[in-house]
Legacy VTK file of the C-alpha trace (Angstrom):
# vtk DataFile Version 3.0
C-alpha trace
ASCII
DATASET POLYDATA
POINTS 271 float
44.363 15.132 20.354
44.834 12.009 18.834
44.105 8.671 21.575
46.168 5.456 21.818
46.106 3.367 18.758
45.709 6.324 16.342
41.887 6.767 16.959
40.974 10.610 17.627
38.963 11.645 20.214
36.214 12.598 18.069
35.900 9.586 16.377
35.669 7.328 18.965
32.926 10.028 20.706
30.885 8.698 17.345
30.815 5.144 18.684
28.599 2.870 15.739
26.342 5.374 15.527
28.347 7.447 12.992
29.885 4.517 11.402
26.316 3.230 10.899
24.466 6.524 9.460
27.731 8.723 8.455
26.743 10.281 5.174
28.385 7.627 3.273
26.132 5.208 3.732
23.365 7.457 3.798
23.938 8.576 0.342
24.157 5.828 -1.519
21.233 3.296 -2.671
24.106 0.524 -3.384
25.838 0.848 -0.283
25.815 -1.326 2.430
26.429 0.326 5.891
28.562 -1.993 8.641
25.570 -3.827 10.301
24.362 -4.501 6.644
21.550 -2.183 5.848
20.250 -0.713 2.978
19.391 2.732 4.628
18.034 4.737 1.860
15.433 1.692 1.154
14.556 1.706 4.892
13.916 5.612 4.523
11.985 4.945 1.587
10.042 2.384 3.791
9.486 4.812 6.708
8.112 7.389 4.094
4.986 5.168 3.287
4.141 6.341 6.664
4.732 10.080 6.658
1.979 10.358 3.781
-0.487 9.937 6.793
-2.555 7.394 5.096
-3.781 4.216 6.375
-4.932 1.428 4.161
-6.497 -2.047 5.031
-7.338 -5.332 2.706
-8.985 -8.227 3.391
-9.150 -11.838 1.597
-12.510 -14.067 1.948
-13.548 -16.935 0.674
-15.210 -15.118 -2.644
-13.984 -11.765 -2.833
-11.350 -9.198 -1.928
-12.231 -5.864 -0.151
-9.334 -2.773 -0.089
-10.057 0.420 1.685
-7.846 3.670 2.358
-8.396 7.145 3.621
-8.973 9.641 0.584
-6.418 12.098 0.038
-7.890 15.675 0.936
-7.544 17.937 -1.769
-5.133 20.907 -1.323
-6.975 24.070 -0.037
-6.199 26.211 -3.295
-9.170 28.270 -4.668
-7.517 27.550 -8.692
-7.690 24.336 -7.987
-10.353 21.856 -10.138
-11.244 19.218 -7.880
-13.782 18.463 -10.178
-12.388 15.220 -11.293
-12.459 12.190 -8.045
-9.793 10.357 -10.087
-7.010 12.964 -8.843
-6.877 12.125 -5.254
-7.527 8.597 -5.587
-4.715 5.848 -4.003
-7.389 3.090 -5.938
-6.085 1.995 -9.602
-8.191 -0.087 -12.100
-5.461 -2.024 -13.996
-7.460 -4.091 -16.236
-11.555 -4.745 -15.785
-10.632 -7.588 -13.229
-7.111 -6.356 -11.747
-7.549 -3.623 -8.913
-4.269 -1.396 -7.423
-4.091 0.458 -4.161
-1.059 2.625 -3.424
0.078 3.407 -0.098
2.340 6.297 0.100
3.588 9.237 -2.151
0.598 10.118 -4.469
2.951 10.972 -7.876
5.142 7.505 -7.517
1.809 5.064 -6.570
-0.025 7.072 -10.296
3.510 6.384 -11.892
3.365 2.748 -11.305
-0.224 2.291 -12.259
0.606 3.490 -15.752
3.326 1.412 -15.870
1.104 -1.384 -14.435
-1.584 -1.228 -17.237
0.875 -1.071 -19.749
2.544 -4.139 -18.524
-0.698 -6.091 -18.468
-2.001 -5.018 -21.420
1.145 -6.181 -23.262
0.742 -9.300 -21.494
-2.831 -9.434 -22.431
-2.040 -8.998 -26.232
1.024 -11.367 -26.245
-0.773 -14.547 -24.444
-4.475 -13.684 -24.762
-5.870 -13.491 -21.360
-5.891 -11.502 -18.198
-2.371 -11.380 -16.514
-3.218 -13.097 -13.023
-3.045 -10.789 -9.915
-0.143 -13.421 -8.502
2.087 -12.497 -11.899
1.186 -8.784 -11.683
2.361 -8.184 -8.046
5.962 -10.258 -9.202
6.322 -8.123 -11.640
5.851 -4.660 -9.520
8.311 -6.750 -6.948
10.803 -6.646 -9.465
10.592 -3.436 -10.959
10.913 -2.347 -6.916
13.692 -4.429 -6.499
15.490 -2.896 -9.514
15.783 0.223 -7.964
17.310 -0.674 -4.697
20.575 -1.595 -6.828
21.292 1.301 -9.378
22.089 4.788 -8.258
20.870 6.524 -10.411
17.436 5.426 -9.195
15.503 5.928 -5.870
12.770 3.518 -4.406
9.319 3.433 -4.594
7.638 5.371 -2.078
4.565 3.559 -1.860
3.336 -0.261 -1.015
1.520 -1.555 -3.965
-1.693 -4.043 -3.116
-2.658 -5.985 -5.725
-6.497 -7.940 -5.676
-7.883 -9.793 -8.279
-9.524 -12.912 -9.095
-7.287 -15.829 -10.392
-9.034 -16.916 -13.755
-7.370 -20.712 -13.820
-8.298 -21.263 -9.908
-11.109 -19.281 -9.612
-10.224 -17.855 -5.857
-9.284 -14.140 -4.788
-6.075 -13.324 -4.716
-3.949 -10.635 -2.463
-0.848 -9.480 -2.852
1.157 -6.237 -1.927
4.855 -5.101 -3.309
6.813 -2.938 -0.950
9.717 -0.684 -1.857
12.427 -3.127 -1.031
10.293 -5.684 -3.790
9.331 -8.291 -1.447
6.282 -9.622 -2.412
3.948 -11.358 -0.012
0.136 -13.155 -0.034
-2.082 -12.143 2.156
-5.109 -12.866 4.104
-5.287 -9.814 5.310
-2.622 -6.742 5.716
-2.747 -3.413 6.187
0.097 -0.352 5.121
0.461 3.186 5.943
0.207 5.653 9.141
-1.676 2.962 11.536
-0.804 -0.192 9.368
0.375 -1.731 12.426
-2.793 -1.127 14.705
-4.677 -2.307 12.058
-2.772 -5.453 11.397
-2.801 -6.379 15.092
-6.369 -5.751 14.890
-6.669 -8.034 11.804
-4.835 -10.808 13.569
-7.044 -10.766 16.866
-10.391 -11.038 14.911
-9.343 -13.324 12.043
-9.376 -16.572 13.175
-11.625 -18.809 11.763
-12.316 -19.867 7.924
-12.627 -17.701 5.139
-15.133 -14.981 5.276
-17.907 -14.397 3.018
-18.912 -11.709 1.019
-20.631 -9.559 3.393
-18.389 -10.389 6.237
-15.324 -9.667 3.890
-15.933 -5.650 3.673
-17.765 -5.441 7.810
-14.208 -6.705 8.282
-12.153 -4.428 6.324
-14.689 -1.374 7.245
-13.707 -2.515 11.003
-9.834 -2.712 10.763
-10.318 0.984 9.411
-12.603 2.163 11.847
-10.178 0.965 14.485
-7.605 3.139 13.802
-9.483 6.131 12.735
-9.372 9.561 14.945
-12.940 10.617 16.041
-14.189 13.215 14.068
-17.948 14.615 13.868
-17.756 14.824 10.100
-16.234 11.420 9.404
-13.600 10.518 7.108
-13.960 10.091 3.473
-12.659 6.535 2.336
-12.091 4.801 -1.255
-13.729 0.833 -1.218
-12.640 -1.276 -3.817
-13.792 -4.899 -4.344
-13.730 -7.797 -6.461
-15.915 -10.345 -6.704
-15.780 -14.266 -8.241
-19.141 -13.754 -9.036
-18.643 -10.560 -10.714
-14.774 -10.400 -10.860
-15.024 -7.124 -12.324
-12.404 -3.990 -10.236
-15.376 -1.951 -8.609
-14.636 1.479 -6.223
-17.078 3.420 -4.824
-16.275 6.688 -2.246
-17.934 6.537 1.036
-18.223 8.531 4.529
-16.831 6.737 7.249
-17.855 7.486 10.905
-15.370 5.766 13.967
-18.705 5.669 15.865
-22.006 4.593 14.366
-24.564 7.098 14.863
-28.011 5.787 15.252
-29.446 3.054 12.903
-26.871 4.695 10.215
-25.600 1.754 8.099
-21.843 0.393 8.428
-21.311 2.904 5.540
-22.982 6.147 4.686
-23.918 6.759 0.750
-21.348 8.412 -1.258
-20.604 8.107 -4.903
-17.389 8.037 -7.119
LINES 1 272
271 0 1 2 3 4 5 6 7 8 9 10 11 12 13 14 15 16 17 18 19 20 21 22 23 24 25 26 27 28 29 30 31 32 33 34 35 36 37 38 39 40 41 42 43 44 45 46 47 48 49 50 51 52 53 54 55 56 57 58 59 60 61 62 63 64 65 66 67 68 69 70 71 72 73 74 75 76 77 78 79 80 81 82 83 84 85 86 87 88 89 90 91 92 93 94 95 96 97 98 99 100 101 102 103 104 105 106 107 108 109 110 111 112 113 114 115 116 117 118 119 120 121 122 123 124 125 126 127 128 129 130 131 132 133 134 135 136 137 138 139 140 141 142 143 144 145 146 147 148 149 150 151 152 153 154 155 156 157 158 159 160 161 162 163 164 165 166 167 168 169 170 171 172 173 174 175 176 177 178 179 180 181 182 183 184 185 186 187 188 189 190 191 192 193 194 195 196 197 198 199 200 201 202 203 204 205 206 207 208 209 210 211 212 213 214 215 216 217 218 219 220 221 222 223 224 225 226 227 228 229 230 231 232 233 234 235 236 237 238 239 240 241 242 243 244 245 246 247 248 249 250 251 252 253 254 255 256 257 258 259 260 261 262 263 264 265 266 267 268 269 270
């Protein structure tokens, strides 16, 4: 039975809640719903989380430290897990460009080989190393790209970029989300805790720049922060770049939420 005014019953049982996720602004990438969200890129967002990854970064005053959970490999007896390089989130793009992916495995590989295509067609065009800075703009726009054409669907990942800037000579970081904002950082951190970690981030960095050392204890901490205790520990990718030696280095390491003993902030692993 139809109300006063011509609204039905239903309809008006819906309130802004229908208006504002009815399936026709769900749908669509291009859409804008009432309040003037983009929903599917705040899905795509939200996703980064559901991969149940948590990755943290840190700036200092030399070097750049990245760290993230390691992807367990599917239990599947035909599986070869011989290779480390399958489950890794950690992308070399050049020698002295490093990529982490947050997010959906197959996108974040995607748009590493996109990524060292990009740079080195840069590198071939203008002769040097495409800066970290230029790098991250251009995964910003590729991202942003695809929040305007429906025939595409966002990135499901957040893309940090480290490097060292060759004109300045300082560490840069940088991460690209799926709506193609691009942001510098001190320090961030993305994924299933990103926002522990960040708050954690924010309470202990507070003075100057950090040094080397200091750089990964503080990364290694932020991730230890928001890991679940568990006896065996958690396997963990660490990649770092150096002025020094501004080469992309990763190594895979055991990581235990309590130290045990004298064991060292990291136990050895290999990649």
């Amino acid at each position: 039975m139809a109300s006063q005014g011509g609204v039905s019953e239903s309809s008006s049982r819906g309130g802004g809640r229908a208006a504002e996720t009815g399936p026709s602004y769900d749908r669509s990438i291009t859409v804008f719903s009432p309040k003037g969200r983009l929903l599917q890129v705040e899905y795509a967002l939200k996703s980064v989380k559901l991969a149940g990854i948590t990755s943290v970064a840190v700036r200092g005053d030399d070097s750049v430290c990245v760290i993230t959970q390691r992807s367990r490999a599917p239990v599947d007896p035909l599986l070869d897990t011989t290779d480390p390089a399958d489950f890794s989130h950690l992308f070399e793009i050049t020698e002295r460009l490093g990529m982490l992916t947050t997010g959906m495995a197959a996108d974040g590989r995607s748009l590493a080989h996109e990524a060292r295509n990009e740079a080195a067609g840069f590198r071939r065009k203008w002769g040097y190393e495409m800066p970290p800075r230029m790098l991250a703009q251009w995964l910003a726009d590729r991202a942003q790209v695809r929040t305007q054409h429906a025939k595409l669907r966002p990135y499901r990942v957040v893309a940090t970029v480290v490097g060292i800037d060759e004109e300045k000579r300082t560490p840069e970081l940088f991460t690209c989300d799926p709506a193609g904002l691009v942001l510098g950082h001190k320090a961030t951190s993305a994924g299933f805790k990103g926002l522990e970690a960040i708050k954690f981030l924010e309470e202990k960095m507070t003075g100057d720049p950090l040094p080397f050392e200091s750089t990964i204890e503080m990364a290694v901490s932020a991730m230890r922060h928001v890991l679940e205790d568990n006896k065996e520990g958690h396997d963990i990718e660490v990649g770092v770049v150096r002025k020094s030696s501004p080469a992309f280095r990763t190594v895979l390491k055991r990581l235990h939420k309590y130290p045990q003993g004298a064991q060292s902030t990291l136990d050895q692993g290999q990649r």
